[in-house]
ZATIMAR-879275 format. One record per residue (C-alpha): x, y, z; residue number from 1. Coordinates in pm, 1 decimal. Layout:
REM residues N
+----------+----------+----------+-----+
|     east |    north |       up | pos |
+----------+----------+----------+-----+
|        X |        Y |        Z | NUM |
...
+----------+----------+----------+-----+
//
This chain:
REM residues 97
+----------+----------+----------+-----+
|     east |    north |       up | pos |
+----------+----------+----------+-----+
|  -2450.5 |  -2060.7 |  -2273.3 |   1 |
|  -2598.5 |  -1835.6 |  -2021.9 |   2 |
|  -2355.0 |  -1544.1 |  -1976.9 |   3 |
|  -2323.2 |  -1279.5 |  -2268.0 |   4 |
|  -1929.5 |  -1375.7 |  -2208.3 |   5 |
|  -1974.4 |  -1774.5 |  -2246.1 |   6 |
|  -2174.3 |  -1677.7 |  -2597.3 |   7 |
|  -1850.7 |  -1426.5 |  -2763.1 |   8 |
|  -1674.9 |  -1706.7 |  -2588.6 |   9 |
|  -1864.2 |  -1955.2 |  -2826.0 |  10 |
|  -1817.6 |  -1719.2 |  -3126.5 |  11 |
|  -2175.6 |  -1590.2 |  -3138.6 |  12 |
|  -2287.2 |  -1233.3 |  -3183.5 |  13 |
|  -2533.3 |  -1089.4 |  -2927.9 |  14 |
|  -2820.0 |   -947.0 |  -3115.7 |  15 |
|  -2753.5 |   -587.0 |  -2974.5 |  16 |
|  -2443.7 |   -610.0 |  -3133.8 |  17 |
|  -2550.6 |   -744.6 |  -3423.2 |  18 |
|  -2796.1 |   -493.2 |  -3513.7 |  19 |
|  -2552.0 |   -214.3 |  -3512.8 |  20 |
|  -2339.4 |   -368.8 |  -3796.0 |  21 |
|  -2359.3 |   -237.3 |  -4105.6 |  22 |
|  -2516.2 |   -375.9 |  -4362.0 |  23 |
|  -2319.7 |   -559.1 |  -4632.5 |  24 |
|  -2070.3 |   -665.6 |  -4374.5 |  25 |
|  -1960.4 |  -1084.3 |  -4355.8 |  26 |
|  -2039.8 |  -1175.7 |  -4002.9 |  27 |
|  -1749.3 |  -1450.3 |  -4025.3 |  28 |
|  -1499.5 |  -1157.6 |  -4006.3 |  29 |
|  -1665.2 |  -1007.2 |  -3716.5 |  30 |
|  -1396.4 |   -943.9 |  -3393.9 |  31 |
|  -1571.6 |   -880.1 |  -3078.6 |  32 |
|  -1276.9 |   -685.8 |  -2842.2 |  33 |
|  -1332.0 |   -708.7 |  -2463.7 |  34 |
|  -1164.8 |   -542.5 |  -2228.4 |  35 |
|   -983.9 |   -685.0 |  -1961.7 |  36 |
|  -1111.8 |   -777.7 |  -1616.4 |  37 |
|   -930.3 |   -456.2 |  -1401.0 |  38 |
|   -665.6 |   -633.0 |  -1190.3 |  39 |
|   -602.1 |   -483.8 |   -796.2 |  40 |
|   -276.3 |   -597.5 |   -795.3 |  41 |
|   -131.2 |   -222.9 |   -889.5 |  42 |
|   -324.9 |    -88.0 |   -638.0 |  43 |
|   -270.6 |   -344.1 |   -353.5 |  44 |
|    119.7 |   -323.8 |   -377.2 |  45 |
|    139.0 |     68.3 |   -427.5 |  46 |
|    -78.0 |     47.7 |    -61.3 |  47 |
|    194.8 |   -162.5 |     87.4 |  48 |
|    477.5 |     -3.8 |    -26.3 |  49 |
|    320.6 |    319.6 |    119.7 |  50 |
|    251.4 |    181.6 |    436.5 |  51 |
|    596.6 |     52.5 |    455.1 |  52 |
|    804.5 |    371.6 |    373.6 |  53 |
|    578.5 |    547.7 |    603.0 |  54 |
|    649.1 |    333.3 |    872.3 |  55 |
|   1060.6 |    375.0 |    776.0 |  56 |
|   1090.4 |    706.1 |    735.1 |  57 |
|    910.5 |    747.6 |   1130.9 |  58 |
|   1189.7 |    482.7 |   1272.6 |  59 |
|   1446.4 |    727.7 |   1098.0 |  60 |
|   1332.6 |   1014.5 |   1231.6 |  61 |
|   1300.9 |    834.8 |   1595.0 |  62 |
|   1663.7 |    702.1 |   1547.2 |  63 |
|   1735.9 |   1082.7 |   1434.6 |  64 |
|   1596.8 |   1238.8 |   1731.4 |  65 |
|   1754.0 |    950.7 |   1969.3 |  66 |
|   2103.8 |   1097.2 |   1841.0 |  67 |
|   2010.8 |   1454.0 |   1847.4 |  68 |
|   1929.2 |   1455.8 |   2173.6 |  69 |
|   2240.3 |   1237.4 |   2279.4 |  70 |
|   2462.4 |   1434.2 |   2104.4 |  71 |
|   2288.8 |   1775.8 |   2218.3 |  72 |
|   2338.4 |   1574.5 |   2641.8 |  73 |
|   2649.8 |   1493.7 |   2565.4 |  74 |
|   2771.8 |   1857.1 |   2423.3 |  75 |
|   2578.0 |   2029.1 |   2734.5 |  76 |
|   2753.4 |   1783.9 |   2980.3 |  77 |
|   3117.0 |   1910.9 |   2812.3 |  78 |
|   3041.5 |   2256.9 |   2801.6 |  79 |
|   2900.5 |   2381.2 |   3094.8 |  80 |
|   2913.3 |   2131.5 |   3342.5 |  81 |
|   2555.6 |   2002.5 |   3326.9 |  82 |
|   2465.8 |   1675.6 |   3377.2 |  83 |
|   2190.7 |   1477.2 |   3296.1 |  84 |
|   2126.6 |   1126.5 |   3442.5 |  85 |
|   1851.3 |    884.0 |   3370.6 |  86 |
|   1775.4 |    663.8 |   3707.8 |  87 |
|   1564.0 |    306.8 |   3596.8 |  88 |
|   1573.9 |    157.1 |   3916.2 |  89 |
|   1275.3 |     -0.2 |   3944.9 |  90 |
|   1040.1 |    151.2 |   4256.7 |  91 |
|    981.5 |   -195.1 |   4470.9 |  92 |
|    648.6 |   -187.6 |   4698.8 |  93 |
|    622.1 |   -298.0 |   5024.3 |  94 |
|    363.7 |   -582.5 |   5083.8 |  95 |
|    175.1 |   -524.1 |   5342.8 |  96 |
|     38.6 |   -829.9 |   5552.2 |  97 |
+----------+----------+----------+-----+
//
């Protein structure tokens, strides 16, 4: 028994603890209350999930802002006439020899 834990553990009283009973009182009935180790698991999933509604709610607004813009193309193109046109082509160089 070389931790103060393995000795409560055990059922003995440190002497620290034992001095600051009050006299009269049976040891036998003596509870020693620890607390609890403090778990990270709280902490650890509260992280992820704000990671991970962070990352939705910036695909969301992408998507959003994909359809806007579409929509705002498409209602341009109707209206007055103007077009808008994406070339992707790819740009092939020459090799030179």
């Amino acid at each position: 028994m070389q931790l103060p834990e393995d000795q409560l553990r055990a059922g003995h009283i440190p002497a620290d603890v034992y001095r600051r009973l009050p006299p009269g009182t049976d040891v036998r009935r003596v509870v020693i209350v620890q607390e609890a180790p403090r778990s990270y698991t709280g902490p650890i999933v509260l992280t992820l999930v704000v990671v991970t509604g962070s990352i939705a709610v910036l695909l969301v607004i992408a998507f959003v802002a994909q359809v806007v813009a579409g929509a705002a193309v498409a209602v341009l193109s109707a209206t007055s006439g103007l077009t808008y046109t994406i070339n992707r082509a790819a740009k092939r160089r020459a090799v030179s020899k």
